[in-house]
C-alpha positions in Angstrom: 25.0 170.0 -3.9 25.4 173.7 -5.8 21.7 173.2 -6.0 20.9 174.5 -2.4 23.8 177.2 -2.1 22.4 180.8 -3.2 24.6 182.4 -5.8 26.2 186.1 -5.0 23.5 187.2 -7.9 20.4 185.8 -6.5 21.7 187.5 -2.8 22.2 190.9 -4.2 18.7 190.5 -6.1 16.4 189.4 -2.7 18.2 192.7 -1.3 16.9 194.8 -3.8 13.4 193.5 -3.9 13.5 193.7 -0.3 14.3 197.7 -0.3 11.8 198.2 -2.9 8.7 196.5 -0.6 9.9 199.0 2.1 9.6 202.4 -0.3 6.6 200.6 -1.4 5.2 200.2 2.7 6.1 203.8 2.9 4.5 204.6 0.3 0.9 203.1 0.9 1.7 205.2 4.6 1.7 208.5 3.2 -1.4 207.6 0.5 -4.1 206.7 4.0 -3.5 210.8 4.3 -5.7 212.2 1.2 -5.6 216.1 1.6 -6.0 218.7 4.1 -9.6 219.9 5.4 -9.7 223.2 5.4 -12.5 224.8 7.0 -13.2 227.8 9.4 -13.6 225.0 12.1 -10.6 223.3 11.1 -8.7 226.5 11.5 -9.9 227.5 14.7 -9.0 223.8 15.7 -4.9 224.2 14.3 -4.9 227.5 16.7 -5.5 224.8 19.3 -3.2 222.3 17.9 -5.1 219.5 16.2 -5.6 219.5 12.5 -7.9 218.3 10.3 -7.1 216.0 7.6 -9.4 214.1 5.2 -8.4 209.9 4.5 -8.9 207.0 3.0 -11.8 204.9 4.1 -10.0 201.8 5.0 -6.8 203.5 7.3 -6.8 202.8 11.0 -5.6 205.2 13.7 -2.1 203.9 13.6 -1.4 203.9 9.7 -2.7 208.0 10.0 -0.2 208.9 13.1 2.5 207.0 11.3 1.5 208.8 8.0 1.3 212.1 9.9 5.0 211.4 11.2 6.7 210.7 7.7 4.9 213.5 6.0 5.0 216.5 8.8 7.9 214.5 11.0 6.0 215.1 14.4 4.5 212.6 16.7 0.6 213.1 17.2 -0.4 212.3 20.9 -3.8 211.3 19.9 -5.8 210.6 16.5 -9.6 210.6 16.2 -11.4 209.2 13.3 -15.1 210.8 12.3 -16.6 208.6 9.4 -19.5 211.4 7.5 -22.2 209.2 5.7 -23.1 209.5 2.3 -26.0 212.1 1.7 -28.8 212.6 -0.4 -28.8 215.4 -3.0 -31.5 216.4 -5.5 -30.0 218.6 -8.5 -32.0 220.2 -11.6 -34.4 217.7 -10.9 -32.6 214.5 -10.3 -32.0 212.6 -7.3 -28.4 211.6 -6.6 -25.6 210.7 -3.7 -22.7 212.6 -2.7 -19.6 210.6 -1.2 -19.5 210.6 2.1 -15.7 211.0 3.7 -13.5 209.9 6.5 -11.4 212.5 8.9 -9.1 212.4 11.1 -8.4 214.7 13.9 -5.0 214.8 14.8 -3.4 216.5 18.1 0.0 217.3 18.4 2.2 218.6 21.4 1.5 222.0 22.6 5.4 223.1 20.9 4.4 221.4 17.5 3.2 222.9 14.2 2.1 221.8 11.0 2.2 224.5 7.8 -0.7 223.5 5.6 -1.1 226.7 4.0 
């Protein structure tokens, strides 16, 4: 019956694939954040307290606050997602598109910061 019984090697090995899948979770968290969006309008909004990030087209609201927390370690009270369409462009006489993008406007607590710059 040694057939069914899990040797001390094959315990120690399911640990460590098991702590690799959870670096691994944490990293696809942090990767829904892509950068910063830093505009005048985005500043005047971190003066208020939410902040403008840009991310990736298939995040949800809950992957972004969670992302927001591991990167910046606050808790956002609210995230709000604006999806931008791609748009038309006609350069030195060709027609092309330009990507559209995904953003996120995050709000914190009125104590909290973030330090982009």
């Amino acid at each position: 019956m040694a057939i069914f019984k899990k040797t001390i090697q094959e315990a120690k090995s399911q640990k460590v694939t098991k702590a690799k899948r959870d670096v691994s979770v944490l990293g696809e968290r942090v990767n829904a954040i892509v950068r910063p969006h830093i505009t005048e309008k985005a500043a005047i909004l971190a003066e208020k307290g939410t902040y403008v990030f840009e991310v990736a087209k298939n995040t949800n609201k809950i992957e972004i606050s969670k992302a927001i927390e591991a990167l910046y370690s606050v808790t956002p009270m609210r995230v709000n997602i604006i999806n931008l369409p791609d748009t038309r462009v006609f350069v030195r006489n060709r027609k092309g598109v330009k990507s559209g993008l995904r953003k996120a406007l995050v709000t914190l607590k009125k104590g909290d910061k973030i330090e982009i710059l």
